[in-house]
Structure formats: structure tokens, C-alpha cells
N, C-alpha and C positions, 0 to 999 in steps of 0.2 A: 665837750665843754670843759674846760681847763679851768678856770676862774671862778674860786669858790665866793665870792662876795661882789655886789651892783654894783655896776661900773655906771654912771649916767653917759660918761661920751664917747661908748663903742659905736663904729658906724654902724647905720640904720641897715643894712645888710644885715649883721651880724646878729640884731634885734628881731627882726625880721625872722633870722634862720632859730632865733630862740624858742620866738610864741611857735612857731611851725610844728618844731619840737615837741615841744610840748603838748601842742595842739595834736601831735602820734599818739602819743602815751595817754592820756588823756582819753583819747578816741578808745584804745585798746581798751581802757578802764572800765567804758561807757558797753562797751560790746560785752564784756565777761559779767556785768551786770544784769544785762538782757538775756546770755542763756541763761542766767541762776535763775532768771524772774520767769521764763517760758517753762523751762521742767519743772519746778512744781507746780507749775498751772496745767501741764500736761498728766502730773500724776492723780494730781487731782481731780479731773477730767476721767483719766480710768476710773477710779473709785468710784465718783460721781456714775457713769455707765456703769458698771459691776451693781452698784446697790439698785439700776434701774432694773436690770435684769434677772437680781436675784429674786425681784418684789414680784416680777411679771412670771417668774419661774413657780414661787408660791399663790397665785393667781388660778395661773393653769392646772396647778395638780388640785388644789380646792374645784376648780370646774369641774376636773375628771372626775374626782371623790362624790361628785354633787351629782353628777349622771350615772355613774354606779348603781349609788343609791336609786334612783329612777328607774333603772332594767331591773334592779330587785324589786320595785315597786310594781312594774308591768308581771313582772314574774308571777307575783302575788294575785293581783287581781288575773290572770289568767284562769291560776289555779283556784281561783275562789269561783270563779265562773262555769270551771269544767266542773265544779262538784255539784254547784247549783247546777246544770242541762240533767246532771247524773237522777240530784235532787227531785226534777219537777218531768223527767222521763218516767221516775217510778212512778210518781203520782199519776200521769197519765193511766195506768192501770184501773185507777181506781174512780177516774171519775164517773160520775153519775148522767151527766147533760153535756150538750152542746157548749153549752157558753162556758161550763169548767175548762172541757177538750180546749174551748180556743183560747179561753185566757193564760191555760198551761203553757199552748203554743208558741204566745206571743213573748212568752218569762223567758223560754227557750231561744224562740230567735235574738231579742234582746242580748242575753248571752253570749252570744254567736257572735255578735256585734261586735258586744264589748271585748271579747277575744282579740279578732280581726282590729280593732283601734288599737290595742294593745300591743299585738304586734308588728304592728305599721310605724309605730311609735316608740317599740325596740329596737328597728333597722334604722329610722332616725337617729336614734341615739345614739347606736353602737356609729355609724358613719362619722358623726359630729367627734366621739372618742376616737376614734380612729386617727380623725383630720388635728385634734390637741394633742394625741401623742406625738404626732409628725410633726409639731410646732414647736413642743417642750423640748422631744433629742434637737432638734434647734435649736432653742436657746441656751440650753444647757451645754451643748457643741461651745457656741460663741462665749459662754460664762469662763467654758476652761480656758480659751482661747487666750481672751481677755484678761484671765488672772493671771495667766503665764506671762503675759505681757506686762502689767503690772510689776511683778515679779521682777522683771528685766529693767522696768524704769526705774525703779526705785535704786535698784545695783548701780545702772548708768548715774542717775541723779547722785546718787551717794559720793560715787567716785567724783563725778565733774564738779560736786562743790568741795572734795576735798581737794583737787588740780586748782577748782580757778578760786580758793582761800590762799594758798600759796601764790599761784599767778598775781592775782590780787596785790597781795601783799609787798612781791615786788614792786609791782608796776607805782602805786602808791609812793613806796619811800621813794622810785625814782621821778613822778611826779615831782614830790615836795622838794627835791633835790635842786631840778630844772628852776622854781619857781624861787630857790633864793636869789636866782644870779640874773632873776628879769627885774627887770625897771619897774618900782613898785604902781606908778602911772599904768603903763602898759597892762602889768599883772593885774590889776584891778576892771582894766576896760575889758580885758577877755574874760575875766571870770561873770560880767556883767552881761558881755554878748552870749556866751557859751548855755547861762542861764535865762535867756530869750528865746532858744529853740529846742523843744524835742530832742532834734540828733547831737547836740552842745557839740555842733561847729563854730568855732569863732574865727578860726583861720582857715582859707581856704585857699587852691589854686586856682587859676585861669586854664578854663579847658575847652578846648574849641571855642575860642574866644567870649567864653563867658565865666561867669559867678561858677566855682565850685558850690554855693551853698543855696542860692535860688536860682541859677541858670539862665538870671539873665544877661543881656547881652553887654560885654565890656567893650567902650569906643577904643580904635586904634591908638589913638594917644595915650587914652589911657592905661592900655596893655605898656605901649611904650615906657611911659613912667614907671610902671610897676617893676620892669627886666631891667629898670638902672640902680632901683634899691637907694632912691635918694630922699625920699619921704614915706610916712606909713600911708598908705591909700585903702579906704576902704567903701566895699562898694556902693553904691548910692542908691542901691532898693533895697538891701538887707542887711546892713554897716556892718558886717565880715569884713574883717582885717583880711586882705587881695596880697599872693605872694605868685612869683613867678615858678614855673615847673622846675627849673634847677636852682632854687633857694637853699636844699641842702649840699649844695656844693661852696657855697660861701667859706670861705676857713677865719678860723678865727677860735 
């Protein structure tokens, strides 16, 4: 584009191949916006996961600490039950009657028991600790993993928004560039379409005979009209400005 100031009666071609334009730059604008807006929702997202798993990390070692304590607790009453059989073995010595003998008996077997529960109740435990260490070098695995990855996003993020601050920047001043030398009419109707959709398409082409912008179907005539560049046409389900596939071949 040669012509730095609005010409109103350049042919409709050459208007045509302006919003197009623009409607490039523009788009590229739109795109360098979207990765800046995905990686830090991605690194975010790490952290988010890291802090999930550093929580679930101190979780599991509190569990382990907490069953510990339990096999020194079995530990205990083991040993407090071999001293009691020790206890009420000697007494056996000594008693007098029948029903001393059987009640000593029954202190004994009791004991015995509680032994036996004891340590049926250590081999549970110890398994259960066994199965949370096997879970923790897991997660603790996936912790490093994860931080390292972090690590990497943050480098990548760093650099990509110092690339597309410059990209950016370009593309901007040559936006505003494009947008003196359009038809301030024009300039206003695409800035109105552009801010009706998500992808801020306002220009589009005709591709396999339909709508670049909703896909639907363009009539033959209508395609027609559009390859002569004699009016603006725009589509009739989604009012996108309709430009033909060699628009930027217009000179001008």
C-alpha cells in the first residue's frame, strides 16, 4: 500500500484487498494474544498440580509416622504381656487351689492372645507401610518430574512473551498503519463485525463454495459477484465482508 491518506473513490477492488489485509495482521494479532493467554494458564496449571502433590506427599509421610507409632505400640503391649505370662507363670508356684491354678491359667492364655492380635496387627501394618512407601517414591518421582517441567515452562513462557511483546508490537504499529488509508465507513463496519465473533473474523474468503467465517453455503451468483470486486458483499448468515481467493492479487 502506497497511499498514505483515505482516498474515498479507489475502486472497490482495491478496498476490498485493504479490509483483507488487514484482516492478516489483525488475525496474526489475535493468534500471539492466545499463546500469551494459554502459557500462563499452563503454568499455572503446573503449580496448581505441584502444590497438589506436595499436600498429598505430606499426607502420606504423616500416615507412615502415624503407623510407626502403632508397631511401637504393638511392640509394647507384646512386651508387656510376655512379662505378664513370666508374671503369673511364677505365681503358678504358688498357688493354693484349683480355681487359683485356673484363674492364673486363663491371665496366661489371655496373654497369649493378646500377643497373637498384636502381631497379626504388626504384619498388617508393616504391609499397609510397605504399600505408602511404594506410593510416596511415586509421587515424589512425579513431584521432581513436574518441577522440572515447571522449570521449562516458565524459561519457555518467559522467552515467548519476550518474542511475541516485540512481535506484537510490530504487528500493532502495522495494523494502525493499514487502518489510516481505509475508508473510515468501512474501518468502522469491520471493527464492529470483528468484535461479534470470538475468532475477530470480519473478512473472509470463499472456500469450497462457502463462508470462510460460518461455512455456509455461498449461491453461484453470488460467488460470481464477489470474483468481479464490483460491490462489498457480505454474507447473509453471518455479515462477514466475502472476498474472492485472489483478492491479494488486486494492484493498487
Amino acid at each position: 500500500m502506497s497511499k498514505a491518506t483515505v482516498t474515498n473513490d479507489l475502486p472497490i477492488g482495491l478496498k476490498l484487498k485493504q479490509l483483507y489485509e488487514l484482516q492478516l495482521i489483525d488475525s496474526e494479532i489475535d493468534q500471539v494474544h492466545i499463546v500469551k493467554g494459554e502459557l500462563p494458564v499452563a503454568v499455572s496449571d503446573l503449580e496448581d498440580e505441584i502444590a497438589g502433590l506436595t499436600t498429598r506427599i505430606t499426607k502420606l509421610e504423616t500416615s507412615t509416622t502415624d503407623m510407626d507409632k502403632d508397631l511401637v505400640n504393638h511392640k509394647v503391649n507384646i512386651k508387656q504381656a510376655e512379662e505378664n505370662i513370666k508374671k503369673y507363670e511364677k505365681q503358678l508356684n504358688g498357688v493354693k487351689n484349683n480355681r487359683e491354678y485356673d484363674a492364673l491359667n486363663k491371665e496366661i492364655n489371655l496373654q497369649r492372645l493378646e500377643i497373637q492380635l498384636s502381631e497379626k496387627k504388626m504384619k498388617e501394618v508393616a504391609e499397609q507401610i510397605k504399600q505408602k512407601k511404594v506410593t510416596l517414591d511415586g509421587v515424589k518421582e512425579r513431584l521432581e518430574q513436574k518441577q522440572k517441567e515447571l522449570v521449562d515452562k516458565k524459561e519457555e513462557l518467559n522467552k515467548i512473551i519476550e518474542k511475541t511483546e516485540k512481535e506484537e508490537a510490530g504487528l500493532v504499529k502495522k495494523s494502525e498503519k493499514f487502518k489510516k488509508v481505509i475508508e473510515a465507513r468501512l474501518l468502522s463496519a469491520y471493527n464492529n463485525i470483528r468484535q461479534r465473533y470470538r475468532n475477530g473474523l470480519a473478512v473472509v474468503t470463499v472456500k469450497r463454495n462457502a463462508c470462510g467465517g460460518c461455512f455456509n453455503q455461498i449461491p453461484p451468483q453470488v460467488q460470481l459477484e464477489i470474483g468481479l470486486r464490483k460491490k462489498i458483499i457480505a454474507c447473509e448468515h453471518c455479515g462477514r465482508v466475502l472476498v474472492d481467493d485472489q483478492i491479494q492479487e488486486v494492484e493498487g
